[in-house]
Residue frames as qw, qx, qy, qz and C-alpha x, y, z in Angstrom:
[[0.902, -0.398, -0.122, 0.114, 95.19, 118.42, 94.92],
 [0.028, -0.820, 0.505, -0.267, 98.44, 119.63, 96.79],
 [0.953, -0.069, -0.184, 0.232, 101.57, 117.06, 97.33],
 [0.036, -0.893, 0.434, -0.110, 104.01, 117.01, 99.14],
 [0.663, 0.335, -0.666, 0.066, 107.29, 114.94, 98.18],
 [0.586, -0.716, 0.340, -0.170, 108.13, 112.63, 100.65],
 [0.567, -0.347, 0.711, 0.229, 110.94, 110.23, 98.65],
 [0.774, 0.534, -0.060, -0.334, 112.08, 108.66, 95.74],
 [0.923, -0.021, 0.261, 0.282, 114.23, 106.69, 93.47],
 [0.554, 0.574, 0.001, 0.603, 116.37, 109.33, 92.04],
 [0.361, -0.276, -0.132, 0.881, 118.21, 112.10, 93.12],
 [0.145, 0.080, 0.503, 0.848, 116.77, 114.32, 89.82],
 [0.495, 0.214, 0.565, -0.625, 112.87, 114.03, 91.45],
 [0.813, 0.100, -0.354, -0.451, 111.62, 112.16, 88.30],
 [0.414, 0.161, -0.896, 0.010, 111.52, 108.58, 88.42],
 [0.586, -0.588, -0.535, -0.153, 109.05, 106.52, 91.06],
 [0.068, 0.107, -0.498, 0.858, 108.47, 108.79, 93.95],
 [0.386, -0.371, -0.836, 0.116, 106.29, 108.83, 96.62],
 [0.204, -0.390, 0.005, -0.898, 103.69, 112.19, 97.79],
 [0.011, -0.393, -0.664, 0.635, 101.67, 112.62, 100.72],
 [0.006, 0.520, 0.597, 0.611, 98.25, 114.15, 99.22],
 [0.135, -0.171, 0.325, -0.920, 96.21, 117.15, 100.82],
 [0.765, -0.172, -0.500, -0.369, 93.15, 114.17, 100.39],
 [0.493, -0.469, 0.704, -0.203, 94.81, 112.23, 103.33],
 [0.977, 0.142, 0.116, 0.113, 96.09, 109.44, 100.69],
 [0.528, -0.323, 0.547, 0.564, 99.29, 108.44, 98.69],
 [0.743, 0.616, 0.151, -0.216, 99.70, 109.14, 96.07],
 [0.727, -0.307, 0.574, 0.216, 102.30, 107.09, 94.09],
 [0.542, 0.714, -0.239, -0.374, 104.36, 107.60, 90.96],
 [0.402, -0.527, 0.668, 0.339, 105.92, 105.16, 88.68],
 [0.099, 0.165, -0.734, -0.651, 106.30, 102.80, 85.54],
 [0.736, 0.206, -0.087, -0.639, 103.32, 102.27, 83.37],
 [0.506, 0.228, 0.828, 0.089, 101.75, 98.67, 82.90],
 [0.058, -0.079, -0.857, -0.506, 99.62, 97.61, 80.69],
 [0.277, -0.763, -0.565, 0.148, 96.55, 98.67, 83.27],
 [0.039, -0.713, -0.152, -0.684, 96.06, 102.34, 83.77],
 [0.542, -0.773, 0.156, -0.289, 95.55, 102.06, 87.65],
 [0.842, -0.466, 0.148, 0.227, 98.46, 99.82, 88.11],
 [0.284, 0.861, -0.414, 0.082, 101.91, 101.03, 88.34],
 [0.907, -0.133, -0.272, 0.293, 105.35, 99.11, 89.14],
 [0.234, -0.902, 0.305, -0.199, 107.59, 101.01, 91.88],
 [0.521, 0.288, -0.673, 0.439, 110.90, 99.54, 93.08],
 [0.636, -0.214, -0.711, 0.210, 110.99, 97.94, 96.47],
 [0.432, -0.344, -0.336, 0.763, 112.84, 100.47, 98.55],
 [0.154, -0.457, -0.161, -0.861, 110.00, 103.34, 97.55],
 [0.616, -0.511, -0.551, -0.237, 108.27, 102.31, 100.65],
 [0.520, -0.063, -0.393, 0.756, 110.98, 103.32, 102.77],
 [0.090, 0.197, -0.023, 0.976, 109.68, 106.94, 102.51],
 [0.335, -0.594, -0.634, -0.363, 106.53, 106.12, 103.73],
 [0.497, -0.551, 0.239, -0.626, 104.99, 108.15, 107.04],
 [0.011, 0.259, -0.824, 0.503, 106.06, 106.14, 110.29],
 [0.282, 0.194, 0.683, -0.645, 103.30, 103.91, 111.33],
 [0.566, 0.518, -0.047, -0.640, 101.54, 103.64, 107.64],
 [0.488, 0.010, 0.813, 0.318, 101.42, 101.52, 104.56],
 [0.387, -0.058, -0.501, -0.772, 99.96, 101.77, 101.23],
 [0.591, 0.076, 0.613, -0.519, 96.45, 101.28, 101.86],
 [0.787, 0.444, -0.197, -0.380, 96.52, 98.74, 98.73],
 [0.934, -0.208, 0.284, 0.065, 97.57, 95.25, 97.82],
 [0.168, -0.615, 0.711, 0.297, 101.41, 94.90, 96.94],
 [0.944, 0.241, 0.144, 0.172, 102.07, 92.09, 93.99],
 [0.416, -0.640, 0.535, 0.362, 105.59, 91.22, 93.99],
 [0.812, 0.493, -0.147, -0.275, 106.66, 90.60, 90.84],
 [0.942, -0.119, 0.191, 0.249, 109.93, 88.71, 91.70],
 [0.700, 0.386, 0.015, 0.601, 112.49, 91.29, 90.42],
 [0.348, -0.101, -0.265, 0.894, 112.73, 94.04, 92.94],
 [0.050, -0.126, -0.185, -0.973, 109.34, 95.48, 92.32],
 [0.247, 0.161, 0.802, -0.519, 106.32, 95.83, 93.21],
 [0.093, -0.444, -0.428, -0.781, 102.96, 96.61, 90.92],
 [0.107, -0.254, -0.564, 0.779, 100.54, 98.67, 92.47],
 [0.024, -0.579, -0.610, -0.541, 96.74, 99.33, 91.57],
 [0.024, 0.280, 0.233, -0.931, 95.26, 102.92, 92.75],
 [0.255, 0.870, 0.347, -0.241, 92.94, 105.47, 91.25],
 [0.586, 0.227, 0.253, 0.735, 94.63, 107.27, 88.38],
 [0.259, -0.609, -0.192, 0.725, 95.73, 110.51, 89.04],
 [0.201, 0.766, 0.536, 0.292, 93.55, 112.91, 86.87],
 [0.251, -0.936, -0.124, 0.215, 93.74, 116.04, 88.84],
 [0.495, 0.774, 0.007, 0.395, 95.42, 118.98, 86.83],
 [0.142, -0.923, 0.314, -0.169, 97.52, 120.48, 89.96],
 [0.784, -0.349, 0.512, 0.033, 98.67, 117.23, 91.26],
 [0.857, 0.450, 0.194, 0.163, 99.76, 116.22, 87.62],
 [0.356, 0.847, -0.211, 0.333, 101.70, 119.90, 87.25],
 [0.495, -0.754, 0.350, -0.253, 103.41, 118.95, 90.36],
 [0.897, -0.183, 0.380, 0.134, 104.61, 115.49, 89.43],
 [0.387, 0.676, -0.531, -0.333, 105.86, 116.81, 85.59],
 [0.863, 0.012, 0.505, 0.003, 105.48, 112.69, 84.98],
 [0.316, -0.163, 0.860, 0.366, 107.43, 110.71, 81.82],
 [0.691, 0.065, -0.342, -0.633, 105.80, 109.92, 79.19],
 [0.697, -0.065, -0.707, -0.100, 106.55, 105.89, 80.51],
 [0.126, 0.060, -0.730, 0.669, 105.55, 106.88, 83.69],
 [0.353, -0.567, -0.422, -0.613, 101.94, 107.50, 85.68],
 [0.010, -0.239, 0.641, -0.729, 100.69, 107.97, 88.73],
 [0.452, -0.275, -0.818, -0.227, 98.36, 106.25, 91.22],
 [0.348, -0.473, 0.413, -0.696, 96.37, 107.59, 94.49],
 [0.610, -0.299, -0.725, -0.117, 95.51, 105.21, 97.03],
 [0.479, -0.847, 0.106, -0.203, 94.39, 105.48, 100.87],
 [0.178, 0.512, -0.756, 0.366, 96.80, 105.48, 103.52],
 [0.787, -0.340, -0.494, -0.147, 96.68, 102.52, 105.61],
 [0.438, -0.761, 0.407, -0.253, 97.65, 101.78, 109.11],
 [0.421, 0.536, -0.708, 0.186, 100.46, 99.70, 109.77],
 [0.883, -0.379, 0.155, -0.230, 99.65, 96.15, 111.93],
 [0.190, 0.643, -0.730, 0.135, 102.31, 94.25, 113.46],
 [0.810, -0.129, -0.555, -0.139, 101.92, 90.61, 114.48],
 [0.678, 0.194, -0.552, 0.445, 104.49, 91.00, 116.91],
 [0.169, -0.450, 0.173, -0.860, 103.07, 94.22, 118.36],
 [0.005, 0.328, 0.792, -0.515, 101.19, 93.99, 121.70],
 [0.097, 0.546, 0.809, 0.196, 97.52, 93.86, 121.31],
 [0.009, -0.906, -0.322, 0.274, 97.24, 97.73, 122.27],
 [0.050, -0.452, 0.350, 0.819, 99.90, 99.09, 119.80],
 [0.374, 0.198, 0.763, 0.489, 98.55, 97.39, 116.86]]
């Protein structure tokens, strides 16, 4: 699988960052839980999303500036050499979703 960065929380590219997959998903790095498919990303990684997207997964706030996040653990040997993860890090794919807006008129949404 081929990524390409599209943001993060560091300058240094480790730490939670955020990839566009050649799959047409996220795919989404950050701190390990206690679950394998769920990671915890700071808030303002979402920023970097694609215009007009969302993770296509459910957000749990956790009440301190994060979020956790449950995926598919990333397995895949290119996509792994590409992140060069932490050991107290992992990574999660998930789909991309489309972005709905209450406010939007009924033909943007």
């Amino acid at each position: 699988m081929k990524l390409e960065r599209l943001g993060g929380d560091s300058t240094d590219g480790q730490s939670p960052t955020l990839f566009l997959s050649d799959r047409g998903s996220y795919v989404t790095q950050g701190w390990r839980t206690d679950w394998p498919d769920t990671i915890e990303i700071p808030h303002r990684l979402i920023r970097h999303l694609k215009p007009g997207t969302c993770l296509g997964a459910l957000l749990r706030d956790t009440g301190h500036g994060t979020f956790m996040l449950t995926g598919e653990p990333v397995t895949d040997p290119e996509a792994l050499e590409q992140i060069q993860l932490p050991s107290h890090e992992t990574a999660v794919e998930v789909p991309i979703g489309t972005e709905r807006r209450r406010d939007a008129a009924p033909d943007i949404r």
